[in-house]
PDB file of N, H, CA, C and O in Angstrom:
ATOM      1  N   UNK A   1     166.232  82.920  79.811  1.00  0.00           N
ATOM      2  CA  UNK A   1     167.656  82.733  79.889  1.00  0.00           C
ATOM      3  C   UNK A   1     168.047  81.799  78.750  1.00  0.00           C
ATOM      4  O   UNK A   1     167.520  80.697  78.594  1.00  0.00           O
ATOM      5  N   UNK A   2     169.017  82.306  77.947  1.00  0.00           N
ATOM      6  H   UNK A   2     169.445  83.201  78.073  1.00  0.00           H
ATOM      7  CA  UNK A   2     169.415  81.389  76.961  1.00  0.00           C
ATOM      8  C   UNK A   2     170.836  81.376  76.965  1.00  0.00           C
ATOM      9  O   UNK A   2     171.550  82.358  77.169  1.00  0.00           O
ATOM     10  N   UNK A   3     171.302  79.935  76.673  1.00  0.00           N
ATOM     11  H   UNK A   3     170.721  79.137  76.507  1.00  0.00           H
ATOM     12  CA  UNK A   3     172.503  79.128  76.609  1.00  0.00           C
ATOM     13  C   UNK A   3     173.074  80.187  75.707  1.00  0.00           C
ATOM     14  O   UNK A   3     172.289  80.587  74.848  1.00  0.00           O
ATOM     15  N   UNK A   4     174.839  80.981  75.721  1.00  0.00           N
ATOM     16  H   UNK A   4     175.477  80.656  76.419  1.00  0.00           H
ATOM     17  CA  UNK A   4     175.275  81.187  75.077  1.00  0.00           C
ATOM     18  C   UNK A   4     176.660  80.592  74.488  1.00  0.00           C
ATOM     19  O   UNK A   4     177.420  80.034  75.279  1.00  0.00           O
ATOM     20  N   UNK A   5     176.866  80.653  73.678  1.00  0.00           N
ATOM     21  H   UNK A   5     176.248  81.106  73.035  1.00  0.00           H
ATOM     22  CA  UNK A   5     178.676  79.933  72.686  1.00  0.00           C
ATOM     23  C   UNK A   5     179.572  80.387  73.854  1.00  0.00           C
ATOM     24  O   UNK A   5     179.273  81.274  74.654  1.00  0.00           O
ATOM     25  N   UNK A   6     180.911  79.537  73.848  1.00  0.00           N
ATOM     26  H   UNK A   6     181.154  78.817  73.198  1.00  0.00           H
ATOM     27  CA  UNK A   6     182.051  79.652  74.575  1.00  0.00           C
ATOM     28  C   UNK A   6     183.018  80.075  73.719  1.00  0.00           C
ATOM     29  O   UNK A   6     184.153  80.320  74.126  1.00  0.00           O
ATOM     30  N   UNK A   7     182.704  80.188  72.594  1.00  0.00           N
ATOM     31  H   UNK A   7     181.782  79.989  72.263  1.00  0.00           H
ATOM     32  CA  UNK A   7     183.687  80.719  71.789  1.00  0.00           C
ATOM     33  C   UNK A   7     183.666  82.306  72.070  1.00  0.00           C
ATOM     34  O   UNK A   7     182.580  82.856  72.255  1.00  0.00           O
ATOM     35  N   UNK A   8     184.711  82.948  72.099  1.00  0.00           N
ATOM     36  H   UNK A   8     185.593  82.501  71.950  1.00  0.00           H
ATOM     37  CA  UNK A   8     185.506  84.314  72.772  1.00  0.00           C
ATOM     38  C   UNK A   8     184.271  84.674  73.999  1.00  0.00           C
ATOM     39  O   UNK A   8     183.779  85.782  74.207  1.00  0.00           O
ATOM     40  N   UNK A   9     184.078  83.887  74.436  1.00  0.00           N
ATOM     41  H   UNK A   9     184.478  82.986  74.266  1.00  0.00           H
ATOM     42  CA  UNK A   9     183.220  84.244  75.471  1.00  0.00           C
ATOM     43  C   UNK A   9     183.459  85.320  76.695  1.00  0.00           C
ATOM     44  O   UNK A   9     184.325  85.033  77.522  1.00  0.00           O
ATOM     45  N   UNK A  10     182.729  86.535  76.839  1.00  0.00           N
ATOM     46  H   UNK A  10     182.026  86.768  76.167  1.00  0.00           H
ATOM     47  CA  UNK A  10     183.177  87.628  77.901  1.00  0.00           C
ATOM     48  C   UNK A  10     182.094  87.661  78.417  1.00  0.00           C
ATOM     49  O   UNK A  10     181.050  87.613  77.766  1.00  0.00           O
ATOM     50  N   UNK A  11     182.168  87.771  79.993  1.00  0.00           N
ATOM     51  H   UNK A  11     183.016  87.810  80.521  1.00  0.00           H
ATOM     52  CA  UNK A  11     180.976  87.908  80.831  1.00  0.00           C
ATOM     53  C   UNK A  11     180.302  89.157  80.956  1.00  0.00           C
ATOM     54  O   UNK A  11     180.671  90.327  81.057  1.00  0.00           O
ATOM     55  N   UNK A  12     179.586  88.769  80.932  1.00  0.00           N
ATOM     56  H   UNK A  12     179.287  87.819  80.850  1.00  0.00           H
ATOM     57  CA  UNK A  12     178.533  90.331  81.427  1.00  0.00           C
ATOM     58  C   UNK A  12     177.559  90.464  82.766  1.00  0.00           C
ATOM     59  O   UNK A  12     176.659  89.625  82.811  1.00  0.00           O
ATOM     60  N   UNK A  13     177.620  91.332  83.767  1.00  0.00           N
ATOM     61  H   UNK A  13     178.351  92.014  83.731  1.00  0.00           H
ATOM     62  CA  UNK A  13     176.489  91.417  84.781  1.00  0.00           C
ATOM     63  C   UNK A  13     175.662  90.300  84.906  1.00  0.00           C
ATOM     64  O   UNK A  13     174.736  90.525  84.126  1.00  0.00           O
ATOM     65  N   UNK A  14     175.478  89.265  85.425  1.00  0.00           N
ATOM     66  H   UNK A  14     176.230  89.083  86.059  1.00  0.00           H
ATOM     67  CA  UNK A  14     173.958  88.387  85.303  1.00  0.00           C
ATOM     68  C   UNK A  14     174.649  87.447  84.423  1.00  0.00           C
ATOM     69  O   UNK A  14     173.912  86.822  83.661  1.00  0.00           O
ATOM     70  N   UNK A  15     175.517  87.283  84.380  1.00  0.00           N
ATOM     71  H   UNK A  15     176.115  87.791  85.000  1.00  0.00           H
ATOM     72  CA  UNK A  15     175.769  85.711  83.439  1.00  0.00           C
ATOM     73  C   UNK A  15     176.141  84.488  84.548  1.00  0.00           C
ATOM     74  O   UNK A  15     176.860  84.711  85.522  1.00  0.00           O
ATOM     75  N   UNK A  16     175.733  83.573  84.350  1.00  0.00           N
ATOM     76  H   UNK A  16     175.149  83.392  83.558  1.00  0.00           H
ATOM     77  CA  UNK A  16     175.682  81.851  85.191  1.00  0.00           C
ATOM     78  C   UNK A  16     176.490  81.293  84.746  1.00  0.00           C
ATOM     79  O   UNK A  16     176.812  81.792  83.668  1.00  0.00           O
ATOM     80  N   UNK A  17     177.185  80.247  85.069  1.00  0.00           N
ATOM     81  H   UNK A  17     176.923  79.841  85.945  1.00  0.00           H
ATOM     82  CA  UNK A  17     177.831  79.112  84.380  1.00  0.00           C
ATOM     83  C   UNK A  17     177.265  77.763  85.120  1.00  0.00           C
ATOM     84  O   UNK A  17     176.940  77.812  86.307  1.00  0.00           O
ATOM     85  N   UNK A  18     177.198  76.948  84.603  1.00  0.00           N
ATOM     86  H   UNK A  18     177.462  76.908  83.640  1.00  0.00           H
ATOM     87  CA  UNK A  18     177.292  75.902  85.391  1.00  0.00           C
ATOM     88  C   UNK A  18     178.010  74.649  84.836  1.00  0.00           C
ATOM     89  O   UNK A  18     177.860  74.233  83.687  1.00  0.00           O
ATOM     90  N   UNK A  19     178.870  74.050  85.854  1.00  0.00           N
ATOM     91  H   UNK A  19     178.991  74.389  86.787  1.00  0.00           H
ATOM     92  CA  UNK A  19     180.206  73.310  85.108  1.00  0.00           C
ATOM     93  C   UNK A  19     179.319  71.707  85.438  1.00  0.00           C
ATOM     94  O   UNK A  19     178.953  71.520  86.598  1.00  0.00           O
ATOM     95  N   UNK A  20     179.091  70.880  84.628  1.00  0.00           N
ATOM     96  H   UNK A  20     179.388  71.032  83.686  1.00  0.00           H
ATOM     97  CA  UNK A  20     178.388  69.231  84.770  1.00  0.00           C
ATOM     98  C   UNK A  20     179.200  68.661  85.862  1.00  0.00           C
ATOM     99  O   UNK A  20     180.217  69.254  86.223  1.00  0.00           O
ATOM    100  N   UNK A  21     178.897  67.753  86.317  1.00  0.00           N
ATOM    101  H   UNK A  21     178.071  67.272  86.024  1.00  0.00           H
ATOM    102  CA  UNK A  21     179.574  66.786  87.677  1.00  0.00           C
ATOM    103  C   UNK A  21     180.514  65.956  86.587  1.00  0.00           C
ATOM    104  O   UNK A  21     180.109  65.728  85.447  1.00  0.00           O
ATOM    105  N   UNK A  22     181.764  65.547  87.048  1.00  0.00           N
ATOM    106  H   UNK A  22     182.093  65.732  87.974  1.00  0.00           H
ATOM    107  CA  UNK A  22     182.504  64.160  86.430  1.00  0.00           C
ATOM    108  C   UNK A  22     182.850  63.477  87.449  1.00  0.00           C
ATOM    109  O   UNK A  22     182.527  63.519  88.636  1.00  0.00           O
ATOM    110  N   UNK A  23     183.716  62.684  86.702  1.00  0.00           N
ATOM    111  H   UNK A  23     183.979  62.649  85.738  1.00  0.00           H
ATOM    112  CA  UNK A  23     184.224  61.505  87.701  1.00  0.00           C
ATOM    113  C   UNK A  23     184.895  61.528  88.731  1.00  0.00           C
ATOM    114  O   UNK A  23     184.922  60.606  89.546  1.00  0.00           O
ATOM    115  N   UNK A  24     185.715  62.914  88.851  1.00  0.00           N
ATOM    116  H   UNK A  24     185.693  63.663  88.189  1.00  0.00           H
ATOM    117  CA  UNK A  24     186.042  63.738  90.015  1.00  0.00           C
ATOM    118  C   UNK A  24     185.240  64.876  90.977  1.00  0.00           C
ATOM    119  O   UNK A  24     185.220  65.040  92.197  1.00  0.00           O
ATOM    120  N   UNK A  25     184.771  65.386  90.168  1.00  0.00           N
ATOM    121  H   UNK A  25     184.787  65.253  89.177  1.00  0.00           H
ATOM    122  CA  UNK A  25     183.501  66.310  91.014  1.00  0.00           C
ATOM    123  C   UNK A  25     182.348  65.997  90.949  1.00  0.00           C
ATOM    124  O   UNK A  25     181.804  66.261  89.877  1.00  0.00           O
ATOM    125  N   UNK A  26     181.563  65.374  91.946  1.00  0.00           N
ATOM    126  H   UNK A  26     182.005  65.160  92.817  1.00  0.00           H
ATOM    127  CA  UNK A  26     180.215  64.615  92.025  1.00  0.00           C
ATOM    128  C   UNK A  26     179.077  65.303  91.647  1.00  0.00           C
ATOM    129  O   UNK A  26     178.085  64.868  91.062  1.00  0.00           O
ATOM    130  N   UNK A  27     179.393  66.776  92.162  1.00  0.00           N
ATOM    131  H   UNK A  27     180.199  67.130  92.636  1.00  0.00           H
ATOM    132  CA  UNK A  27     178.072  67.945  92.364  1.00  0.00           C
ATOM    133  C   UNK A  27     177.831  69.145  91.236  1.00  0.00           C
ATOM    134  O   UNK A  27     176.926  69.965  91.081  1.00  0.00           O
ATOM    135  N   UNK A  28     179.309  68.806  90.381  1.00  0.00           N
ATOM    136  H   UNK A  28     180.044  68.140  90.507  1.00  0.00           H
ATOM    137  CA  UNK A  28     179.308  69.983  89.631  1.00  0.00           C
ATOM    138  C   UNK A  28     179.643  71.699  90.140  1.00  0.00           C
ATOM    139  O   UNK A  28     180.396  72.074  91.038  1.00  0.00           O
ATOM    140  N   UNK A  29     178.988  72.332  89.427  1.00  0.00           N
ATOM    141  H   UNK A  29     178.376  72.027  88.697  1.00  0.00           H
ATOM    142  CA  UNK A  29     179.052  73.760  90.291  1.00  0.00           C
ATOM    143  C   UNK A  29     178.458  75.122  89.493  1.00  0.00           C
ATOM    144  O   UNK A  29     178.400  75.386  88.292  1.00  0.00           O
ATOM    145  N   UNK A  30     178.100  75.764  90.525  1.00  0.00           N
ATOM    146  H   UNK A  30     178.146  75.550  91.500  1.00  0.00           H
ATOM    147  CA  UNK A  30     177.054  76.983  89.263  1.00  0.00           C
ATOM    148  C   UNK A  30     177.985  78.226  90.247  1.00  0.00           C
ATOM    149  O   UNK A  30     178.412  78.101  91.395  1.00  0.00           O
ATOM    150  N   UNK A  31     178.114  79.690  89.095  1.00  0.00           N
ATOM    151  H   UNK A  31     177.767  79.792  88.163  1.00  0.00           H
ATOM    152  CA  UNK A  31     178.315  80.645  89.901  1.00  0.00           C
ATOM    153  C   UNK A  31     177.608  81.935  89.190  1.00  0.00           C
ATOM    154  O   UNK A  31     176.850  81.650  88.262  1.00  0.00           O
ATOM    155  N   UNK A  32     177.737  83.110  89.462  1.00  0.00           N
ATOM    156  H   UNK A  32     178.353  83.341  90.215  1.00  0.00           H
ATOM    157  CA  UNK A  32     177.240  84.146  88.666  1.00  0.00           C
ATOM    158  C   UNK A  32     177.901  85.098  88.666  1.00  0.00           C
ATOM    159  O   UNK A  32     178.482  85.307  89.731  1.00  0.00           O
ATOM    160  N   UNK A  33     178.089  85.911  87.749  1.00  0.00           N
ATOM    161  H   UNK A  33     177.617  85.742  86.884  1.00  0.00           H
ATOM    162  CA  UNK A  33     179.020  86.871  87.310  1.00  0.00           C
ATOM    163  C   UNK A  33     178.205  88.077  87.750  1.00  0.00           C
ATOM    164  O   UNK A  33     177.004  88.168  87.495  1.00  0.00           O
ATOM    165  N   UNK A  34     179.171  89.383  88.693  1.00  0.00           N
ATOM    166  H   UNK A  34     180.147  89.310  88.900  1.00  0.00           H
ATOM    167  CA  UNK A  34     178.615  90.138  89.022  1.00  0.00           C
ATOM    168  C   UNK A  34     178.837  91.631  88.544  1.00  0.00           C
ATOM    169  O   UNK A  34     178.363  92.636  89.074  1.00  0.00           O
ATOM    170  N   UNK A  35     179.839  91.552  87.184  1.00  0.00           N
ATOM    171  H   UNK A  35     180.224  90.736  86.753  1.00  0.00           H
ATOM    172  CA  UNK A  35     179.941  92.762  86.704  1.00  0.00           C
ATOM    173  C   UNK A  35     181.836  93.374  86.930  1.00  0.00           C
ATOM    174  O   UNK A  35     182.502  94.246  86.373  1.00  0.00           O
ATOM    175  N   UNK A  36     182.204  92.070  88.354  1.00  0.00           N
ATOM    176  H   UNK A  36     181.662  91.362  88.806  1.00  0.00           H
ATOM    177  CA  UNK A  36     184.033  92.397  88.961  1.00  0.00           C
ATOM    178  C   UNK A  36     184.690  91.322  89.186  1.00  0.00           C
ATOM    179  O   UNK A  36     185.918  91.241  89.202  1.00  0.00           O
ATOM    180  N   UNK A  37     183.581  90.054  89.452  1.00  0.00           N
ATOM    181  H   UNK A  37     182.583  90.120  89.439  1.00  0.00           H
ATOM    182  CA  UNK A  37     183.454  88.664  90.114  1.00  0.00           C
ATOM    183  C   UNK A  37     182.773  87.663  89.986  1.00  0.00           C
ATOM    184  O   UNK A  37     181.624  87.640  90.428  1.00  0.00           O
ATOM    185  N   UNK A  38     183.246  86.756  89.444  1.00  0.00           N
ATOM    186  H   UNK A  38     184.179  86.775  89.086  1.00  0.00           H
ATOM    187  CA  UNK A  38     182.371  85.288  90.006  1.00  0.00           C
ATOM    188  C   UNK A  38     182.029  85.070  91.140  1.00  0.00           C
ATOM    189  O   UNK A  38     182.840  85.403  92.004  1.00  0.00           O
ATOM    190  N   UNK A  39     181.051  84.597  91.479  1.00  0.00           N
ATOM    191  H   UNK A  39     180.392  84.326  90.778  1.00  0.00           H
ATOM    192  CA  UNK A  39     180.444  84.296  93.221  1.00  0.00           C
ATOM    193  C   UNK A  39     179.562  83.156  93.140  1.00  0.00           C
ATOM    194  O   UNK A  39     178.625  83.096  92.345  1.00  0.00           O
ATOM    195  N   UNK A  40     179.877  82.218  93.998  1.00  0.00           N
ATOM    196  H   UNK A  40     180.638  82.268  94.645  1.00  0.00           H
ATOM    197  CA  UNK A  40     179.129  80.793  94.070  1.00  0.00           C
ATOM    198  C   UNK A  40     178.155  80.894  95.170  1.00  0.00           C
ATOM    199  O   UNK A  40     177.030  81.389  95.247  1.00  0.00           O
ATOM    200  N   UNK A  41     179.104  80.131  96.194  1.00  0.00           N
ATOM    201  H   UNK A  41     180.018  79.729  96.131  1.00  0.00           H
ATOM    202  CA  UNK A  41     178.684  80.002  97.660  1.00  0.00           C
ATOM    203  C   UNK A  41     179.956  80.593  98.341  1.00  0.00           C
ATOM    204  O   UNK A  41     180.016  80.534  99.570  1.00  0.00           O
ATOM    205  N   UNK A  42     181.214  81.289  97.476  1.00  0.00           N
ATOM    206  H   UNK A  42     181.166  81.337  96.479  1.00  0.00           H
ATOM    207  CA  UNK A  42     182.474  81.864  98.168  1.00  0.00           C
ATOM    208  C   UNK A  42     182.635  83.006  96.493  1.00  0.00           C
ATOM    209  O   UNK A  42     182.123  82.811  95.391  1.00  0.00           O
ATOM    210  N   UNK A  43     183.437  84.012  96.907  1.00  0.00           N
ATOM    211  H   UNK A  43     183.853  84.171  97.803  1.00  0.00           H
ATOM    212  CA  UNK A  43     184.074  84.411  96.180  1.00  0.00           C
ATOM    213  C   UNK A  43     185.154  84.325  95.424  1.00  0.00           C
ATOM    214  O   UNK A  43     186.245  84.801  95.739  1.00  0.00           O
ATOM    215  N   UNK A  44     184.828  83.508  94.037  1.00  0.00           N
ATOM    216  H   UNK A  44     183.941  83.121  93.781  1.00  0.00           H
ATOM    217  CA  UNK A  44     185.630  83.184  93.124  1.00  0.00           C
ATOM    218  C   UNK A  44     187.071  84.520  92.954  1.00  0.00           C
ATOM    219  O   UNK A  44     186.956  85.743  92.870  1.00  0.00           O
ATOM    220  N   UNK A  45     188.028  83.871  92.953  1.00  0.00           N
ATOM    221  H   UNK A  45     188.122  82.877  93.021  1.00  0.00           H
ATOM    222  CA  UNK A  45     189.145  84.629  92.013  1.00  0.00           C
ATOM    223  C   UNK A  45     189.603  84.292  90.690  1.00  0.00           C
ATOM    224  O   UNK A  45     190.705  84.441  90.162  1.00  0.00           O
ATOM    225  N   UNK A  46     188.230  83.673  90.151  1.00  0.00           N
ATOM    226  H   UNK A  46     187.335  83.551  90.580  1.00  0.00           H
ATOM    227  CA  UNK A  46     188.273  83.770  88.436  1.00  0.00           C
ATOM    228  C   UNK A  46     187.676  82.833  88.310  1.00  0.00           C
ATOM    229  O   UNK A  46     187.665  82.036  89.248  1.00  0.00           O
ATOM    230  N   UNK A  47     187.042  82.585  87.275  1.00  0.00           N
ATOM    231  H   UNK A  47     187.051  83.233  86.513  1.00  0.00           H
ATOM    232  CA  UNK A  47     185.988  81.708  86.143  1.00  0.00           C
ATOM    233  C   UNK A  47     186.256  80.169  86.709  1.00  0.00           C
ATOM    234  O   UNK A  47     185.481  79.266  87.024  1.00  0.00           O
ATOM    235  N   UNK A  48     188.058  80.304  86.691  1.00  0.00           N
ATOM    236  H   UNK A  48     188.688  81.037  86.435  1.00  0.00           H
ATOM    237  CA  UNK A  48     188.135  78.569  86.669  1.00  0.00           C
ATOM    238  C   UNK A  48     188.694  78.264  87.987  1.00  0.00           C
ATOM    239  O   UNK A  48     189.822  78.598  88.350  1.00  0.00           O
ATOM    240  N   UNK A  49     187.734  77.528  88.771  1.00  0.00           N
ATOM    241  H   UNK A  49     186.818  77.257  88.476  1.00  0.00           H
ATOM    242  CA  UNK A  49     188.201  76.787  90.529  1.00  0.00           C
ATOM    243  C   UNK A  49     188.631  75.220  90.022  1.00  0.00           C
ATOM    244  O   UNK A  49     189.416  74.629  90.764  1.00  0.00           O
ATOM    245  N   UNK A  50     188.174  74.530  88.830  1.00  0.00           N
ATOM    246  H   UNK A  50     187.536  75.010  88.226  1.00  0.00           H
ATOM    247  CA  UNK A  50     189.071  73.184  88.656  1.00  0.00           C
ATOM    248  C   UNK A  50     190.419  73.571  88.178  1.00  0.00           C
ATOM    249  O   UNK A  50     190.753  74.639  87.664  1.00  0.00           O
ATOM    250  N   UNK A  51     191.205  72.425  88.458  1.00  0.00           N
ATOM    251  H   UNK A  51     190.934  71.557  88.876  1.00  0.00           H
ATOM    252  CA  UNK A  51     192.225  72.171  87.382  1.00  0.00           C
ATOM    253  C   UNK A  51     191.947  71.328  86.416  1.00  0.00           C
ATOM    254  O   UNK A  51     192.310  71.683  85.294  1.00  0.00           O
ATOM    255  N   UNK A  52     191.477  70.443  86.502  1.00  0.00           N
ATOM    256  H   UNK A  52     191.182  70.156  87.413  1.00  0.00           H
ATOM    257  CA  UNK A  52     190.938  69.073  85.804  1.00  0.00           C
ATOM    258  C   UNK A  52     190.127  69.732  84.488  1.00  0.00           C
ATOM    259  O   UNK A  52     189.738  70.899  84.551  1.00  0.00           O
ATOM    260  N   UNK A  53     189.925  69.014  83.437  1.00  0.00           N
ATOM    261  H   UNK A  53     190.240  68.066  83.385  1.00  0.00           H
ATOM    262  CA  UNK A  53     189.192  69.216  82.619  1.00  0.00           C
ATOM    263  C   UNK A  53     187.815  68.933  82.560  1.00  0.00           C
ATOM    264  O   UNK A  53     187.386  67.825  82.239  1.00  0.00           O
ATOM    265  N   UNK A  54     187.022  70.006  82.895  1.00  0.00           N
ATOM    266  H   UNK A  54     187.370  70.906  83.157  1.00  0.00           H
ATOM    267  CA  UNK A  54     185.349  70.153  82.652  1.00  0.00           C
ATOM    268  C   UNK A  54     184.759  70.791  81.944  1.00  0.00           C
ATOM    269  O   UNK A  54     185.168  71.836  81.437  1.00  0.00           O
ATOM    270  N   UNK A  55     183.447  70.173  81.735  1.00  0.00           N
ATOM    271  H   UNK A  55     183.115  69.324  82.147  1.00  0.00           H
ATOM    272  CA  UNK A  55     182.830  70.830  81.177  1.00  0.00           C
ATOM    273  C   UNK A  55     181.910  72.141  81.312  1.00  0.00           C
ATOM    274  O   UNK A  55     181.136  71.850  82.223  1.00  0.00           O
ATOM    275  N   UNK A  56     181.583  73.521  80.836  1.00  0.00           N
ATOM    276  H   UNK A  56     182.212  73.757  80.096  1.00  0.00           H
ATOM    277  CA  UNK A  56     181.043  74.682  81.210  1.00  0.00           C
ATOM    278  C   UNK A  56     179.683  74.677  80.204  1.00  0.00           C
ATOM    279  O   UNK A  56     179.627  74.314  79.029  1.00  0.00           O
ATOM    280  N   UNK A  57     178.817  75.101  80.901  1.00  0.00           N
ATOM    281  H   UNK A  57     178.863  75.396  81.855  1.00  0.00           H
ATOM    282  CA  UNK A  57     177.474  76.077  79.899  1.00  0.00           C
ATOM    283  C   UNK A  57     177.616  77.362  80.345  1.00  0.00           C
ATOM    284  O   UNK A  57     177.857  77.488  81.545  1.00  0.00           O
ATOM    285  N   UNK A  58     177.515  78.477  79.583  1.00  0.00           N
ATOM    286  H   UNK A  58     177.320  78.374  78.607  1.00  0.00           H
ATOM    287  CA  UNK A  58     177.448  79.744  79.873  1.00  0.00           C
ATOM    288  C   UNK A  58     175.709  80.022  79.502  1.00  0.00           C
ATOM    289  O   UNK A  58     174.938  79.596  78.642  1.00  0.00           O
ATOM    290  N   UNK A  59     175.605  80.938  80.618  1.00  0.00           N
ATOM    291  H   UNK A  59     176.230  81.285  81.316  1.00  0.00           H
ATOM    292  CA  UNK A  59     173.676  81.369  80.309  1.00  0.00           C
ATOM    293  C   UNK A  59     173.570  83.083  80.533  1.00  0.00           C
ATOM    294  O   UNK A  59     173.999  83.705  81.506  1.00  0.00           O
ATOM    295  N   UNK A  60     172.996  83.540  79.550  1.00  0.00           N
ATOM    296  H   UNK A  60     172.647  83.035  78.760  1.00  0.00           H
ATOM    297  CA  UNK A  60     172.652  84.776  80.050  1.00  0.00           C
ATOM    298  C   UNK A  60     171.027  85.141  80.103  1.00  0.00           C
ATOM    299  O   UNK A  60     170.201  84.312  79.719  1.00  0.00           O
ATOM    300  N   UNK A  61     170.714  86.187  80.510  1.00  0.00           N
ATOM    301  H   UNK A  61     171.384  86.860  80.823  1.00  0.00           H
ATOM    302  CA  UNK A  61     169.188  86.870  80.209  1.00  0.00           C
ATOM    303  C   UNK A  61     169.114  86.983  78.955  1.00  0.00           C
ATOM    304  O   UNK A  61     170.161  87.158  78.332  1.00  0.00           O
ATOM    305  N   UNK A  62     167.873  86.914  78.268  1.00  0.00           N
ATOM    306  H   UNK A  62     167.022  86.772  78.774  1.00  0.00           H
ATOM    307  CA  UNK A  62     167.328  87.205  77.140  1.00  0.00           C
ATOM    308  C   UNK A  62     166.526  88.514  77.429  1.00  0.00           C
ATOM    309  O   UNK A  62     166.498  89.024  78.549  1.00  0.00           O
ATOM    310  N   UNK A  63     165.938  88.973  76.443  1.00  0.00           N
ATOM    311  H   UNK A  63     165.960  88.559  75.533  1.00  0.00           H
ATOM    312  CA  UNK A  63     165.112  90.782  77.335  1.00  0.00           C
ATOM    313  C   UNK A  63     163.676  89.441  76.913  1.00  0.00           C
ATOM    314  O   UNK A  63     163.670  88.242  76.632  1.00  0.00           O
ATOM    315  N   UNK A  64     162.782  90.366  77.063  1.00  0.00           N
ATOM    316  H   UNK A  64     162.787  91.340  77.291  1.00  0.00           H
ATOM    317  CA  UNK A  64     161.301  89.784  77.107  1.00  0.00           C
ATOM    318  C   UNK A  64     160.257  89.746  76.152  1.00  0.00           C
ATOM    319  O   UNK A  64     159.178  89.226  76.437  1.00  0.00           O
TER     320      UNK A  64
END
C-alpha cells in the first residue's frame, strides 16, 4: 500500500484515508472507499465528516 498525492485526488475501489487526531478530534479516523461510498464504522455521505480543518493521507494498493 502506498501513500498517494491529494492533489486532484479521485478515489478508486480499495482506497483508505486516514485523517491524524487534533486538538479537537482525539482519535482521528480511517475509512475505505468502496467503488459508491466511504464506510468507516457508519456509512459516510462523502469523504468529509469534519468541518474543522484536518489533516488527510490517502493510501491505495500497489500490484505486487
Amino acid at each position: 500500500m502506498s501513500e498517494i498525492s491529494q492533489d486532484a485526488y479521485s478515489p478508486l475501489q480499495g482506497d483508505i484515508y486516514i485523517i491524524e487526531k487534533s486538538n479537537v478530534h482525539e482519535y482521528g479516523h480511517i475509512a475505505g472507499y468502496t467503488g459508491n461510498q466511504w464506510i468507516s464504522d457508519f456509512k459516510q455521505k462523502s469523504m468529509v465528516i469534519y468541518k474543522d480543518k484536518v489533516t488527510y493521507h490517502f493510501y491505495r494498493m500497489t500490484g505486487n
